[in-house]
Backbone as a chain_set.jsonl record, in Angstrom:
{"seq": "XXXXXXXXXXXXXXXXXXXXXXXXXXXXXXXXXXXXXXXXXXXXXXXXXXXXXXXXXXXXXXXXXXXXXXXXXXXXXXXXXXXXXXXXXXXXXXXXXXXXXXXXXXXXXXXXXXXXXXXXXXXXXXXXXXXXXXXXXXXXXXXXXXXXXXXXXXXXXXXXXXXXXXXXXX", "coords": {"N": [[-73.066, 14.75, 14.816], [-70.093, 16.706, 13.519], [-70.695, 20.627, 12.93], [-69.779, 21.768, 9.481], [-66.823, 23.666, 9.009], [-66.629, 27.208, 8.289], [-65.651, 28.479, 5.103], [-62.807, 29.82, 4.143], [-63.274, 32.913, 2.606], [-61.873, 35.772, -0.323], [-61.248, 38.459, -1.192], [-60.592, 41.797, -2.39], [-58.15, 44.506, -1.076], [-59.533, 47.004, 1.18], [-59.92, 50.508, 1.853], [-60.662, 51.046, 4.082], [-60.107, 48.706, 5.783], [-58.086, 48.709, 6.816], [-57.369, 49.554, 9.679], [-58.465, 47.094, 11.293], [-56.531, 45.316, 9.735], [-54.411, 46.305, 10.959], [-54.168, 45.291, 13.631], [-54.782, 42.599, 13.145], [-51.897, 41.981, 11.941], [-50.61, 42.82, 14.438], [-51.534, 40.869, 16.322], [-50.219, 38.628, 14.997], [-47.688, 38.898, 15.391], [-47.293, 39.151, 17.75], [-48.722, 36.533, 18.855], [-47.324, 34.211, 17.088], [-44.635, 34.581, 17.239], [-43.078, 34.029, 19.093], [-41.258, 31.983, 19.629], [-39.219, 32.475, 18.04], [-38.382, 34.973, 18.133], [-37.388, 37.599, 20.291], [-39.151, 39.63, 22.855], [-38.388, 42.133, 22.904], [-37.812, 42.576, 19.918], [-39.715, 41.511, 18.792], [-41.876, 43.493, 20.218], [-41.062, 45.532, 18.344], [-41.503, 45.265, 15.749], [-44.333, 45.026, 15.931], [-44.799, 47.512, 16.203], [-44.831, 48.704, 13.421], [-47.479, 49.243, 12.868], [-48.367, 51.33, 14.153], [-48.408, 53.964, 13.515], [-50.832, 54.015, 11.987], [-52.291, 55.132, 9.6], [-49.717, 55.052, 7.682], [-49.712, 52.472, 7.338], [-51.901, 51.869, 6.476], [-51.252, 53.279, 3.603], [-49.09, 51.496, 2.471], [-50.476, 49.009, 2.719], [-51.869, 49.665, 0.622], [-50.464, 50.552, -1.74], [-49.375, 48.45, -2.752], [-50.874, 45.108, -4.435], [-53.512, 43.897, -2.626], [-54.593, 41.648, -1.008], [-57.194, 40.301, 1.255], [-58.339, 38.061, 3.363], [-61.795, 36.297, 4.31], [-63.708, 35.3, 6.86], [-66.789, 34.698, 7.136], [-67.071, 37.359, 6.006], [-65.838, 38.719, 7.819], [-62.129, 39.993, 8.66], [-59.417, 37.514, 8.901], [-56.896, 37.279, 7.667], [-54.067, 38.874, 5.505], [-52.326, 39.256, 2.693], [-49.797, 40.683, 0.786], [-48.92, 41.355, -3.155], [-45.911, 42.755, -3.894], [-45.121, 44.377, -6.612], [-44.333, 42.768, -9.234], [-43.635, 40.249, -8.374], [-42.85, 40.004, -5.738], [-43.218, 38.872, -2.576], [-44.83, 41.044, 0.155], [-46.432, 41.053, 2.732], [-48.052, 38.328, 4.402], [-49.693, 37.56, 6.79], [-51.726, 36.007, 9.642], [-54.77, 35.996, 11.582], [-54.446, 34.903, 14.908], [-56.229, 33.249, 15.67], [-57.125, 31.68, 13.722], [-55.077, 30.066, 12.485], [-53.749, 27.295, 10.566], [-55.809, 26.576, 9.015], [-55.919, 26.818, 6.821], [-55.888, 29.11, 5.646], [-53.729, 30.816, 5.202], [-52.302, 29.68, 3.002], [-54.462, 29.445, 0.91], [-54.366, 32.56, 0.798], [-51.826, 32.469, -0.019], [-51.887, 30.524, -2.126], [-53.431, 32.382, -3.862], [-51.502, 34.567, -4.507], [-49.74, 33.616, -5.669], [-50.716, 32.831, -8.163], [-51.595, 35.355, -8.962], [-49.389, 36.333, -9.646], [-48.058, 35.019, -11.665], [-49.645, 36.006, -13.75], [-49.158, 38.367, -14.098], [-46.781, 37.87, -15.115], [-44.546, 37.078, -13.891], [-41.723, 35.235, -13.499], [-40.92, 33.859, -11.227], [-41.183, 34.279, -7.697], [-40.502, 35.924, -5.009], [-40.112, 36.029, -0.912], [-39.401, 37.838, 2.172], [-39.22, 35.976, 4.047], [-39.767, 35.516, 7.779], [-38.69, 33.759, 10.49], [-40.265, 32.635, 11.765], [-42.005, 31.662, 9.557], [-40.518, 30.839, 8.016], [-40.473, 27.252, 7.639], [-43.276, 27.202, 6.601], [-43.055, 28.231, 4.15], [-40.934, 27.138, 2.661], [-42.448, 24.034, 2.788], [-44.277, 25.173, 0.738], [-42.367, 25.053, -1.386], [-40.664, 26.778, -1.908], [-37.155, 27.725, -1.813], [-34.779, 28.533, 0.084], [-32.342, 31.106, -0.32], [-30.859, 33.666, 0.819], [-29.647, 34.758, 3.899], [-30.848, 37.296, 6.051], [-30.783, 40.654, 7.631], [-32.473, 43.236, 9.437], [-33.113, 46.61, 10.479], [-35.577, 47.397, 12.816], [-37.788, 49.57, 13.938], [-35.33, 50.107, 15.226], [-34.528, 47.512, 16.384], [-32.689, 44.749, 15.604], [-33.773, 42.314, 13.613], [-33.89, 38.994, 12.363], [-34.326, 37.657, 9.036], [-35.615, 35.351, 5.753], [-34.686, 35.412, 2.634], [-36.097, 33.775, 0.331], [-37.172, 31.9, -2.35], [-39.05, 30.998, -5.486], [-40.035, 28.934, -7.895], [-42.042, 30.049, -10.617], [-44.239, 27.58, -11.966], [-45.466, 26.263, -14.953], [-48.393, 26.277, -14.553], [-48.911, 28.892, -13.689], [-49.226, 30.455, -15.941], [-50.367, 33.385, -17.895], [-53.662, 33.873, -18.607], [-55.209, 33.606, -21.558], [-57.819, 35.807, -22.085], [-60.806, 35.795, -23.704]], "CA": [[-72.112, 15.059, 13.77], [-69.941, 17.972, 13.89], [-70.722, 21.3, 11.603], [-68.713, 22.262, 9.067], [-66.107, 25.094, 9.427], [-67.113, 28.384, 7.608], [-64.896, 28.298, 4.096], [-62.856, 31.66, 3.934], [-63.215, 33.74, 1.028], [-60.932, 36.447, -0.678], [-61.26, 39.92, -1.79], [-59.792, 43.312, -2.687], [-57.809, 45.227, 0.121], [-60.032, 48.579, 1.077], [-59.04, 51.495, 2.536], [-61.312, 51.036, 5.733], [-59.329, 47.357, 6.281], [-56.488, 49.294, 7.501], [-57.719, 48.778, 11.179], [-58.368, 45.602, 11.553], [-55.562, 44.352, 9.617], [-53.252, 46.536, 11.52], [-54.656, 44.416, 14.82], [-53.954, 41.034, 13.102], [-50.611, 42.13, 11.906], [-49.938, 42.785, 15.737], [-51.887, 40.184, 16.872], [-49.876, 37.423, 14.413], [-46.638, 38.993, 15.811], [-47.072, 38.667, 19.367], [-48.417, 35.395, 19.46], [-47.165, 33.282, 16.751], [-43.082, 34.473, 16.699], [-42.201, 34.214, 20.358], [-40.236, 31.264, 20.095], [-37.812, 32.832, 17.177], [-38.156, 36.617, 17.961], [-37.225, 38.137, 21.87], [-39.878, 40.147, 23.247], [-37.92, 43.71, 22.297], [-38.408, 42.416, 18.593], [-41.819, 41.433, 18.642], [-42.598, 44.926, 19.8], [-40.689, 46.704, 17.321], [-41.719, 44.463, 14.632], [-45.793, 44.905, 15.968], [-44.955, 48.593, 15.931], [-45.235, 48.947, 12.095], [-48.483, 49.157, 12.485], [-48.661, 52.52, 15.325], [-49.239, 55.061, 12.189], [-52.398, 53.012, 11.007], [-52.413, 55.516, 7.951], [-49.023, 54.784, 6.784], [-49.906, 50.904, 7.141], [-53.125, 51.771, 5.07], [-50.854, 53.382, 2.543], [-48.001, 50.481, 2.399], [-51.413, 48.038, 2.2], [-52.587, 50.209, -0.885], [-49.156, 50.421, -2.309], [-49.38, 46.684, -3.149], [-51.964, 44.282, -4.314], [-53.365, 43.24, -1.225], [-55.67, 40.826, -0.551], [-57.871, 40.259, 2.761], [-58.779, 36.414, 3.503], [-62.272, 36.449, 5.292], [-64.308, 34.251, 7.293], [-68.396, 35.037, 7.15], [-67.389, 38.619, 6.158], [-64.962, 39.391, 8.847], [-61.508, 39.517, 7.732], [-58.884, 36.841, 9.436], [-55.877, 37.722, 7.231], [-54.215, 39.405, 4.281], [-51.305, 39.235, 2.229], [-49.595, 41.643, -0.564], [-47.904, 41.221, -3.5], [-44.873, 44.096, -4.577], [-44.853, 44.312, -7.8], [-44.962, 41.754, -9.855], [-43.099, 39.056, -8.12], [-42.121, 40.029, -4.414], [-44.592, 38.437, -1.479], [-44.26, 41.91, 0.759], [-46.36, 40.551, 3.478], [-48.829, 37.624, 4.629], [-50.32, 37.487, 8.178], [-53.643, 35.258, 9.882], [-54.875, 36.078, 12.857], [-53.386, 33.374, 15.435], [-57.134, 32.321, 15.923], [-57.411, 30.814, 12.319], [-53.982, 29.381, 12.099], [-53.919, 25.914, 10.464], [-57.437, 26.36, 8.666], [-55.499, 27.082, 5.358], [-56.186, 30.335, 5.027], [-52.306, 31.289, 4.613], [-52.481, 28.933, 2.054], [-55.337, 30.567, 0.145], [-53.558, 34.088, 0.666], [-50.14, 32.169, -1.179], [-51.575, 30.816, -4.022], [-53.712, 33.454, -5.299], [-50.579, 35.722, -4.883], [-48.599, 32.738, -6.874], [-51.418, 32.793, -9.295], [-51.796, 36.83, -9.58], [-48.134, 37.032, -9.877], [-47.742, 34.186, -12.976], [-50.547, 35.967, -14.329], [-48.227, 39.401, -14.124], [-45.536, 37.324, -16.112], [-43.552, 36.789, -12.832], [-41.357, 33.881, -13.586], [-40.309, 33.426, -9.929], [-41.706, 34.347, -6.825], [-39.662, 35.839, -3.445], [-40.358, 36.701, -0.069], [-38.224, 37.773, 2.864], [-39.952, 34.975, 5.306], [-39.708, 35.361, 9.123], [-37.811, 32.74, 11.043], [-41.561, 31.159, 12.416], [-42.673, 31.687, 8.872], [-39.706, 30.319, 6.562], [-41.396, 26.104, 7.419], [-44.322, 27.365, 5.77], [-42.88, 28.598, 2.257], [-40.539, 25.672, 2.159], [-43.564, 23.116, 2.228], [-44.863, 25.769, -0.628], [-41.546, 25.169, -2.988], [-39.78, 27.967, -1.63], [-35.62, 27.482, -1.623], [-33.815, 29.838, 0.978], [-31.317, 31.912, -1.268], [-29.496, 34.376, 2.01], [-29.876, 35.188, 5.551], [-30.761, 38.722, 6.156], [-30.87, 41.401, 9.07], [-32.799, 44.334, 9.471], [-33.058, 47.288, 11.851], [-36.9, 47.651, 12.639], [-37.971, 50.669, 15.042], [-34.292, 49.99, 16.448], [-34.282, 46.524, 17.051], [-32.323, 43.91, 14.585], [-34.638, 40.667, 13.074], [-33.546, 37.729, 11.237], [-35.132, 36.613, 8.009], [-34.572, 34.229, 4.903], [-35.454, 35.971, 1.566], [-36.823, 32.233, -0.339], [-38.135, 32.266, -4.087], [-39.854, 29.672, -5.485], [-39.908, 29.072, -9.437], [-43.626, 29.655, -10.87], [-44.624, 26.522, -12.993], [-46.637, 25.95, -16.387], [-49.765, 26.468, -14.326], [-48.717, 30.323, -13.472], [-48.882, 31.138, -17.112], [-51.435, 34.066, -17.894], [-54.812, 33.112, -19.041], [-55.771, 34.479, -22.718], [-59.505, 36.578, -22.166], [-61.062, 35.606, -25.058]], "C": [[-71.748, 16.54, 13.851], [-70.285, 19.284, 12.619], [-69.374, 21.483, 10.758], [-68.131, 23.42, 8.974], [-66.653, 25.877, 7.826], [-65.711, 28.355, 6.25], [-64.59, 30.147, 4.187], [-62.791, 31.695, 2.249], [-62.417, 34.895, 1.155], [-61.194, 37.645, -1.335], [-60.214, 40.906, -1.869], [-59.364, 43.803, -0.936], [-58.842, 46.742, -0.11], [-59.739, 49.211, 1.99], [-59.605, 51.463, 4.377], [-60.9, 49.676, 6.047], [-58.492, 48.049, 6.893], [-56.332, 49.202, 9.298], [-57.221, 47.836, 11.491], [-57.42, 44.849, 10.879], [-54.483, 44.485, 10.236], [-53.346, 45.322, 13.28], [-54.388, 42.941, 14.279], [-52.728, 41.235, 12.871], [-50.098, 42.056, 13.02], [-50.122, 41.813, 16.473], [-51.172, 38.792, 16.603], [-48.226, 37.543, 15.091], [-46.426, 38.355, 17.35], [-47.604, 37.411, 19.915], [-48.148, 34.334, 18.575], [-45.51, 33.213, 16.547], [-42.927, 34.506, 18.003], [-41.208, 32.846, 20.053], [-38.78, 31.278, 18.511], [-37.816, 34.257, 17.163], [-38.47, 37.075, 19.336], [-38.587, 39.218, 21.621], [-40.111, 42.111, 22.865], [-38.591, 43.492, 20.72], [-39.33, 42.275, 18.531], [-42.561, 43.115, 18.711], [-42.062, 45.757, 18.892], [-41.279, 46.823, 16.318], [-43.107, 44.832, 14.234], [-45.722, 46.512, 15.47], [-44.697, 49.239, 14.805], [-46.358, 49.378, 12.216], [-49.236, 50.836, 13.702], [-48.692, 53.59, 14.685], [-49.708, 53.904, 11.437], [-52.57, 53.711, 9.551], [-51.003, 55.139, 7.132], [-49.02, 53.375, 6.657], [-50.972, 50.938, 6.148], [-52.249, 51.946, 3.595], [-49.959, 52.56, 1.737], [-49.315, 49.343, 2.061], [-52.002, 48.854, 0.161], [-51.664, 50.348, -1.583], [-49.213, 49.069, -3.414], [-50.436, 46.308, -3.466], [-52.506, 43.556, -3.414], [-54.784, 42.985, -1.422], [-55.953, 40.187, 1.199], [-58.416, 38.915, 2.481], [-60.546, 36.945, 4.691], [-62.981, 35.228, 5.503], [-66.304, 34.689, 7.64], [-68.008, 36.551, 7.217], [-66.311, 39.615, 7.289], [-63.511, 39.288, 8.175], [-60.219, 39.145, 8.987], [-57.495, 36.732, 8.861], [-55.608, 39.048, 5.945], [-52.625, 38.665, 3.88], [-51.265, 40.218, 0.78], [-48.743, 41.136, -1.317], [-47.097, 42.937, -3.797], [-44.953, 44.135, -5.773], [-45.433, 43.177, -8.384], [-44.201, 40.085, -9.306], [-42.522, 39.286, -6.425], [-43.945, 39.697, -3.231], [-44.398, 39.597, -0.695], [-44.799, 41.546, 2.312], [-47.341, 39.38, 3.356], [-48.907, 37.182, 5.947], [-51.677, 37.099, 8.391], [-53.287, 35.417, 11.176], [-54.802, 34.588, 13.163], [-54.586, 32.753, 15.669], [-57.853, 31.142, 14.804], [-56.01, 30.126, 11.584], [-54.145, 27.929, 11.877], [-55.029, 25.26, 9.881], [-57.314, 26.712, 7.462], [-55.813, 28.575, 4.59], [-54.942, 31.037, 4.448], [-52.276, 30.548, 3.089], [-52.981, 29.621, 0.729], [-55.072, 31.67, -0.287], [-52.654, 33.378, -0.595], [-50.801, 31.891, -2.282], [-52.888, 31.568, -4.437], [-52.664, 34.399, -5.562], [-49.96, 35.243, -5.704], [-49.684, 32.912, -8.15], [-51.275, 34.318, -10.333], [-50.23, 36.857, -10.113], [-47.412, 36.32, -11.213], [-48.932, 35.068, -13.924], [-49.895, 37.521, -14.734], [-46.812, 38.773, -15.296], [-44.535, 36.998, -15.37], [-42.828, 35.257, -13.707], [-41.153, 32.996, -12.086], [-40.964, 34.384, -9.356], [-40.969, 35.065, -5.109], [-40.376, 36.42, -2.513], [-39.038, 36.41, 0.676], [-39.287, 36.911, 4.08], [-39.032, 35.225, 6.682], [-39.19, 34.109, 9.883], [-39.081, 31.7, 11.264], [-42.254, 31.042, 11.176], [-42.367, 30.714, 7.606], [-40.565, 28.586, 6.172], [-42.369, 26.169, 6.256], [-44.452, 27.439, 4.359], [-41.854, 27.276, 1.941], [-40.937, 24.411, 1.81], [-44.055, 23.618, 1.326], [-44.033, 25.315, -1.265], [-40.689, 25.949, -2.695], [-38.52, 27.169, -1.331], [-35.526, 29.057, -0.962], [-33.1, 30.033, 0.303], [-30.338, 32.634, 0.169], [-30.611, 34.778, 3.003], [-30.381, 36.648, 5.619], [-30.921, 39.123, 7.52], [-31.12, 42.275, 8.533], [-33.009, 44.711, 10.58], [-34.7, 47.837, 11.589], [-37.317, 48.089, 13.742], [-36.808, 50.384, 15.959], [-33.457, 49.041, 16.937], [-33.746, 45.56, 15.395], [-33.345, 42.365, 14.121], [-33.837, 40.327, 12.283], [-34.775, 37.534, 10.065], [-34.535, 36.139, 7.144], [-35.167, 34.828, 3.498], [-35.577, 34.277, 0.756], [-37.472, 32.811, -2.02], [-38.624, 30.599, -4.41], [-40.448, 30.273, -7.396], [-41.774, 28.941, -9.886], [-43.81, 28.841, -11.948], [-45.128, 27.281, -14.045], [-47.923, 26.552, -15.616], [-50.144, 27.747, -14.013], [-49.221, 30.913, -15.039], [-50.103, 32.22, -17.01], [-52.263, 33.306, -18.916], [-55.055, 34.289, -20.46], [-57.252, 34.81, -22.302], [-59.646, 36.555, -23.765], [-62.67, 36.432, -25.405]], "O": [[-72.542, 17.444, 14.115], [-70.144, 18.957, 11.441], [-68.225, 21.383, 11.188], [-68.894, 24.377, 8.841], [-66.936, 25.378, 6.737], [-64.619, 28.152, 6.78], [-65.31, 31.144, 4.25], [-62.482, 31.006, 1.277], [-62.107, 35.283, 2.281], [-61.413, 37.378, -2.517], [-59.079, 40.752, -1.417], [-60.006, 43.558, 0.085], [-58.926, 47.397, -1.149], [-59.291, 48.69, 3.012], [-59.055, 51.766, 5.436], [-61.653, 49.338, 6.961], [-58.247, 47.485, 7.959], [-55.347, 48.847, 9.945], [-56.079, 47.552, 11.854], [-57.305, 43.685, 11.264], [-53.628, 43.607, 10.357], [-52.363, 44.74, 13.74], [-53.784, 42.151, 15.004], [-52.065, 40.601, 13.691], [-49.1, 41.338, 13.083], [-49.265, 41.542, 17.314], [-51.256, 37.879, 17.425], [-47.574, 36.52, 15.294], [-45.715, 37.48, 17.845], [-47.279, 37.017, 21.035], [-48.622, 33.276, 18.99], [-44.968, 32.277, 15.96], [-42.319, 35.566, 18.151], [-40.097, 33.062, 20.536], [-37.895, 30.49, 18.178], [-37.273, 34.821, 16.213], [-39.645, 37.022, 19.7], [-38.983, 39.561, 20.507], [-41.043, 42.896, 22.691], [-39.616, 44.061, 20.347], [-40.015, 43.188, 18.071], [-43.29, 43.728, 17.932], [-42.676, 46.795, 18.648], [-41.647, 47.881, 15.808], [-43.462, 44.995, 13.067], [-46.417, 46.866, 14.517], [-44.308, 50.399, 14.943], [-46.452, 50.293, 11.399], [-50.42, 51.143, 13.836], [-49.113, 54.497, 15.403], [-49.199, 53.147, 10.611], [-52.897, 53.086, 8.541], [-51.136, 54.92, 5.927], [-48.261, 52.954, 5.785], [-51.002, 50.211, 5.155], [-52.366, 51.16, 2.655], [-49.91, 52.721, 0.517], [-49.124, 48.734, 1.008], [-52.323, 48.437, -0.952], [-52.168, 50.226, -2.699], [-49.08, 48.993, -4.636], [-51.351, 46.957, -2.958], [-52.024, 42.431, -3.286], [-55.738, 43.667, -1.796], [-55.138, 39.781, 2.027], [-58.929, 38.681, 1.386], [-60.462, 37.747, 5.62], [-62.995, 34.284, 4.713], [-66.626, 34.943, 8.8], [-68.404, 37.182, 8.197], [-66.168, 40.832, 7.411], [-63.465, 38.582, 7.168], [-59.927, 39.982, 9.841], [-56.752, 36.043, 9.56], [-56.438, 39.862, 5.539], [-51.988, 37.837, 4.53], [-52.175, 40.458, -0.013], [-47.807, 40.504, -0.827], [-47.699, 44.009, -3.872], [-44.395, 43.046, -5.903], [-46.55, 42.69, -8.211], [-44.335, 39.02, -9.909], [-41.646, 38.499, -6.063], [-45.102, 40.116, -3.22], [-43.183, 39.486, -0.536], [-43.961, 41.64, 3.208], [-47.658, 39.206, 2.179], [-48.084, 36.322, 6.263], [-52.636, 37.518, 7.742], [-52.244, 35.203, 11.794], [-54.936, 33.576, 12.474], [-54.417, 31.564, 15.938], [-58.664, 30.226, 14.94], [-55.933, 29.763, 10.41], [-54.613, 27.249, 12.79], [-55.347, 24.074, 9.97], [-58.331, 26.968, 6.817], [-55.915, 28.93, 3.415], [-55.002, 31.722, 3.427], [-52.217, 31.274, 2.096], [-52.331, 30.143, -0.176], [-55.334, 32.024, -1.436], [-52.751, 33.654, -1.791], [-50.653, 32.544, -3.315], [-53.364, 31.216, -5.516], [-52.693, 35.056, -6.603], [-49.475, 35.947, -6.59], [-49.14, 33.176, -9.222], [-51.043, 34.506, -11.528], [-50.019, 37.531, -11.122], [-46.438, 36.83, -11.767], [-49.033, 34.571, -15.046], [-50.217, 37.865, -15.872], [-46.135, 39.437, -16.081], [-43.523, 36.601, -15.948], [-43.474, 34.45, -14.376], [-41.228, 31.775, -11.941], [-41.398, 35.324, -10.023], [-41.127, 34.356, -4.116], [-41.229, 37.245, -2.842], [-38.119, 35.621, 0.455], [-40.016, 37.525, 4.859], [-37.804, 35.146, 6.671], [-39.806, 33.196, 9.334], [-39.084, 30.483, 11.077], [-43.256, 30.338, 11.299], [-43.055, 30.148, 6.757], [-41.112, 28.372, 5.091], [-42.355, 25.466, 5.246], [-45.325, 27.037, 3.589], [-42.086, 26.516, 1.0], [-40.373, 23.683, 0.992], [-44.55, 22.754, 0.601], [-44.604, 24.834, -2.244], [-39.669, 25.815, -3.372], [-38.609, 26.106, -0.717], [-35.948, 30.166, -1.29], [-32.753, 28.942, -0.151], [-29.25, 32.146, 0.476], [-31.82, 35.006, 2.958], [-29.916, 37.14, 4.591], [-31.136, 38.343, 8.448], [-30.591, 42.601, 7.47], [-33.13, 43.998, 11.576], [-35.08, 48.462, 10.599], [-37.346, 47.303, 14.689], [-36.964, 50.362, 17.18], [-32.383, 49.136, 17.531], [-34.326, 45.704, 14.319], [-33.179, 41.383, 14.845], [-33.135, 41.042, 11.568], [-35.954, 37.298, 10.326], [-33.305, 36.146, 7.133], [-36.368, 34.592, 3.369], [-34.488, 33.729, 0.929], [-38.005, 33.821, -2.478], [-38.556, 29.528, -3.807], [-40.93, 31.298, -7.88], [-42.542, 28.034, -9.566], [-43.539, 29.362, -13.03], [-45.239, 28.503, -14.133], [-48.494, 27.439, -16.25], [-51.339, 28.04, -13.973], [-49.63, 32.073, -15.013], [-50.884, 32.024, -16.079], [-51.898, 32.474, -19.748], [-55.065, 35.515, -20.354], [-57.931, 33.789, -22.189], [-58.972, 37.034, -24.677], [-63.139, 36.416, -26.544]]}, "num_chains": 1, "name": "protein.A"}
């Protein structure tokens, strides 16, 4: 009988993550968007992350949460404010093990719990699938110029239910 897989767990972003998330950020680029983002884009896209302190400070900016797996950490995702997804990235070796998942709804949770009514991100062409099985509706197309190079994405929102509401602390 086979074991069972290690359950990730979820914590606070800290300032010494800034590493290793900049390495999955690059690592989720270059091998999970090749077949909707040319090779120029991919590196432009990875090269967000080539001042590691201003990626720490853009992670600390936001509410950012780190997904881990026995302690190691295998994603993250941030919210903006109180209602914008800014990013969410899993290393490509834990893709499909629900950890994106996990990332989305505590950000849907934290962000009903903020008073968000609604929800947006600007989703990635290999990413948009993913938020559309969440609930997410595509709203517009966009283009940006990133270290040079133009990307596609789909900014998506997604209405937060009854079950978003904030919790009274009693």
């Amino acid at each position: 009988m086979g074991q069972a897989l290690p359950k990730p767990a979820l914590r606070p972003y800290l300032g010494e993550d800034a590493p290793v998330l900049a390495a999955i950020f690059a690592a989720s680029i270059e091998e999970l968007t090749g077949d909707d983002y040319s090779e120029a884009q991919q590196q432009a896209w990875a090269g967000a992350v080539d001042d590691e302190e201003e990626f720490g400070k853009r992670l600390a900016s936001a509410l950012t949460l780190v997904a881990t797996l026995q302690s190691s950490p295998v994603g993250f995702a941030s919210l903006k404010g109180a209602d914008h997804i800014d990013m969410l990235y899993v290393h490509p070796g834990v893709v499909g093990q629900g950890v994106a998942s996990m990332l989305c709804d505590a950000l849907e949770k934290l962000a009903g719990g903020r008073g968000a009514k609604s929800l947006t991100v600007d989703a990635s062409d290999n990413a948009a699938e993913f938020f559309a099985k969440r609930g997410y509706v595509a709203m517009r197309r966009n283009t940006v110029t990133v270290n040079g190079e133009w990307l596609a994405n789909t900014t998506m929102q997604k209405t937060l239910g009854d079950g978003a509401k904030p919790e009274v602390l009693k």
